[in-house]
C-alpha positions, 0 to 999 in steps of 0.5 A, a space after each residue: 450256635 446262638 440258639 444252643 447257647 440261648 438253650 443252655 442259658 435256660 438250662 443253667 438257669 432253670 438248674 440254678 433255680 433249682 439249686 437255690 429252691 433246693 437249698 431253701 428246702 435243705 434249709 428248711 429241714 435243718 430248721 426243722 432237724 433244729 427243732 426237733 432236736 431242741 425238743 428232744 434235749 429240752 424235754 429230757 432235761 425236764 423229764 430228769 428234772 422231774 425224776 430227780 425231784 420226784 424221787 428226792 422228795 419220795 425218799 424224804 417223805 419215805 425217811 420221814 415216815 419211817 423216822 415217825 414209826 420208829 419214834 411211836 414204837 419206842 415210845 410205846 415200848 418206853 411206856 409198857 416198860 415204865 409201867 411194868 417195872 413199877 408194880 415190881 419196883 414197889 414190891 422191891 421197898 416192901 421186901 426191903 423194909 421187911 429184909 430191914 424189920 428182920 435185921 433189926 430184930 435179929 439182933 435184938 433177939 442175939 442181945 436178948 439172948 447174951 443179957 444177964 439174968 437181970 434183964 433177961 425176962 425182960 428182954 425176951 418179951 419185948 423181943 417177942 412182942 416185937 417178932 409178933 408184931 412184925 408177923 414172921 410168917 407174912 411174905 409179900 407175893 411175888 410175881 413168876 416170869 410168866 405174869 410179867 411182861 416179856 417186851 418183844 418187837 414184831 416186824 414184818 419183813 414181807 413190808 420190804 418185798 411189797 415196797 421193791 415191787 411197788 417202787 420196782 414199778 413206780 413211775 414210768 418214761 414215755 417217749 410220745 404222749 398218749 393223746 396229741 391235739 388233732 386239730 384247732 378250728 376258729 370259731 367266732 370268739 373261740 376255738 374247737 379244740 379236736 384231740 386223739 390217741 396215738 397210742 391204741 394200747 393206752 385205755 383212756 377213762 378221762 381227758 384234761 384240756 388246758 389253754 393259756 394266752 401264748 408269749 404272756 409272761 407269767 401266765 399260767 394254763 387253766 382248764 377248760 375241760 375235764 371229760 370223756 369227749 374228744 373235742 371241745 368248744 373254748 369260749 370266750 377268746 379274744 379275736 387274733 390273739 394266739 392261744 397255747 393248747 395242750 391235753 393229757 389222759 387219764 388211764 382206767 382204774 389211775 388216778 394219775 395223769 398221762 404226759 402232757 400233749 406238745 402245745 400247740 397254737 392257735 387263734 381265731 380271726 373271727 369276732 365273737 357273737 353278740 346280742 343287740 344291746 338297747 332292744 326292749 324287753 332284753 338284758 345282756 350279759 356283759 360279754 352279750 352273749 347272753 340274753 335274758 327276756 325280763 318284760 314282766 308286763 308280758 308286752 309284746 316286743 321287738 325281736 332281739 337281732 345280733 350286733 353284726 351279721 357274724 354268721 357265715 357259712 360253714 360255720 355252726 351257730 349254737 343256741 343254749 338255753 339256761 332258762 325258759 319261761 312260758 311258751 308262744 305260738 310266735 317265739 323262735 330262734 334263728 337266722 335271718 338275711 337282715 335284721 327288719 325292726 318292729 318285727 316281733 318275730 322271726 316267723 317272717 320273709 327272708 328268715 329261718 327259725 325254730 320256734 319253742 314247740 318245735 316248729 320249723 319256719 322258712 319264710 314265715 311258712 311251717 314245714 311239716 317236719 318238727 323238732 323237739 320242743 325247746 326248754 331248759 338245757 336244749 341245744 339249738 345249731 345252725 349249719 349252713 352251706 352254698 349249695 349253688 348259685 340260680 340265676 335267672 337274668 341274661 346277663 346273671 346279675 344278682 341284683 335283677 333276680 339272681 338266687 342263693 340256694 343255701 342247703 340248711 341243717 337245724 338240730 335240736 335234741 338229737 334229731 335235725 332238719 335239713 332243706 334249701 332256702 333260696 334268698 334273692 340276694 347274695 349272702 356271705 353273713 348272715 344277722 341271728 336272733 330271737 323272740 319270746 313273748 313271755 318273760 323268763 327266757 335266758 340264751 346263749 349264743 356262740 
């Protein structure tokens, strides 16, 4: 009996357990349904926010532009006016005057004419005098209907057809996004930034990758990049800080960007790259991922290592050249197990790299396979993975001759090498570096 009671014990609570798991994860959908909900509300509180303002502010830019055009035709129908009228209002004092000069001798002449015989004779020569003077038969020309002005206001009704159908389709609400961040990958002080359509009938020409500090008031997104990629490599990011990541698209033939993507967080927890400071024959920028060889005594000098073995496999290191100066048998770019100084080069033991004319070396020793030579604009990367472990010991301790087998990818102008480098030792990180013998070399590590 006691052994039944013990079973529905268990049974209870194991139901119990998973009645409270159960509940937790109910829970957690709600939280979720919350948010979702919350999200729905809040951008459709902003998408009516923005219709409203959008189209108030169109209608008095559209008021104030038909207010202009009113203003500037009137004008212009006040000025053909004014200057029209005048011609007739000067031929109007010239009839006038005339009507006047008639008048007057009219009634001269009739005084002539009732005068007595006395004053008759002389009262009729000056009146004619006077009607000669005048000239009688000279009459100002006025103009017909036909050579004036007729003023008439031409107005194109199709205007108001192609404005419906303009405004028919200005404007548009989308319920998702064309383009959604896909993925954000941590690299040493930076973040790749992955995107893609989610919606296959949007034809994308252009995408627009912002990036902001998160929970940082005040501060504003910026862009990080403008292009036809779908990823891209944010520099420059402090280490365990988060970081707001959003992407729109811009359509063939538009002008216009699409909605914003949802933000999405991200940070990295790895520390950015950066060049050795005090090496001789180097100058480092200020966030010392940038190093510039200016010996200009053309001296040999030590290699330029990294601060700190930031390298790990998995990752990919890049190597950009900005500027390049004369190239050497012994220059090279590179990664290497410890950072050895008064080597003048990476061409050594416990080291792989590529020197400037192409030339893979693995362990100081040149492999038959060759890359590109590098110059300005080259892109050098790095990939590397554990391919296994071979010890070689009985009791497979690294330290009494154990080996790492790392499986290494070097690219460079679109063509790559790939080999396995064992090291005797075990490695999770790994120093970089590089050597130039000649002045004018300037690299960027990330």
């Amino acid at each position: 009996m006691s052994a039944e009671v013990d079973l529905l014990l268990q049974e209870a609570k194991e139901s119990i357990e998973a009645a409270q798991n159960y509940r937790s994860e109910l829970q957690l959908r709600l939280q979720g349904l919350n948010q979702a909900r919350k999200q729905i509300r809040g951008s459709s509180g902003q998408a009516r926010e923005a219709l409203k303002r959008h189209f108030t502010e169109l209608q008095a830019a559209a008021t104030r532009l038909l207010s202009e055009r009113l203003a500037g035709l009137l004008a212009e129908v006040d000025a053909i006016e004014a200057d029209s009228v005048k011609p007739l209002d000067d031929c109007q004092s010239l009839i006038e005057h005339g009507v006047g000069q008639a008048d007057e001798l009219l009634r001269e002449g009739e005084a002539a004419l009732r005068c007595g015989l006395g004053e008759k004779e002389d009262k009729l020569g000056s009146f004619t005098k006077k009607a000669m003077h005048i000239q009688l038969d000279s009459l100002p020309e006025v103009p017909a209907l036909v050579d004036v002005p007729c003023v008439s206001a031409q107005l194109d009704d199709s205007l108001l057809s192609v404005l419906r159908d303009r405004v028919s389709r200005h404007g548009c609400v989308s319920s998702h996004p064309p383009v959604q961040i896909d993925e954000l990958q941590e690299r040493p002080g930076s973040i790749l930034v992955r995107w893609c359509k989610v919606d296959e009938d949007f034809a994308a020409a252009d995408y627009r990758l912002q990036y902001r500090r998160s929970g940082t008031g005040g501060s504003q997104y910026e862009d990080a990049y403008i292009g036809r990629d779908c990823e891209f490599l944010i520099l420059h990011l402090d280490p365990h800080t988060d970081y707001l990541f959003r992407v729109c698209a811009r359509g063939e033939g538009r002008t216009e960007w699409s909605p914003w993507s949802i933000p999405q967080t991200g940070y990295t927890t790895l520390a950015p790259h950066e060049w050795r400071s005090g090496t001789e024959g180097y100058i480092l920028s200020s966030r010392r991922n940038i190093a510039l060889r200016n010996d200009s005594s053309q001296s040999r000098c030590p290699v330029l290592y990294s601060d700190a073995p930031t390298y790990f496999c998995g990752q990919t290191l890049t190597f950009k050249i900005s500027a390049a100066g004369q190239t050497d048998r012994l220059d090279g770019l590179g990664v290497c197990i410890d950072s050895q100084s008064g080597e003048e080069s990476l061409q050594r033991d416990q080291a792989v790299c590529i020197s400037t004319n192409g030339a893979v070396y693995v362990n100081g020793k040149e492999m038959t396979n060759q890359l590109p030579a590098i110059g300005v604009g080259s892109v050098v990367t790095f990939d590397m993975e554990v391919v296994n472990l071979l010890p070689v010991s009985n009791n497979n301790n690294l330290s009494e001759g154990g080996h790492f087998k790392l499986r290494v990818t070097i690219g460079s102008g679109n063509r790559e090498v790939v080999f396995d480098w064992l090291v005797d030792q075990a490695v999770d990180c790994l120093f970089f570096g590089c050597s130039f013998v000649h002045s004018g070399w300037k690299v960027l590590v990330f």
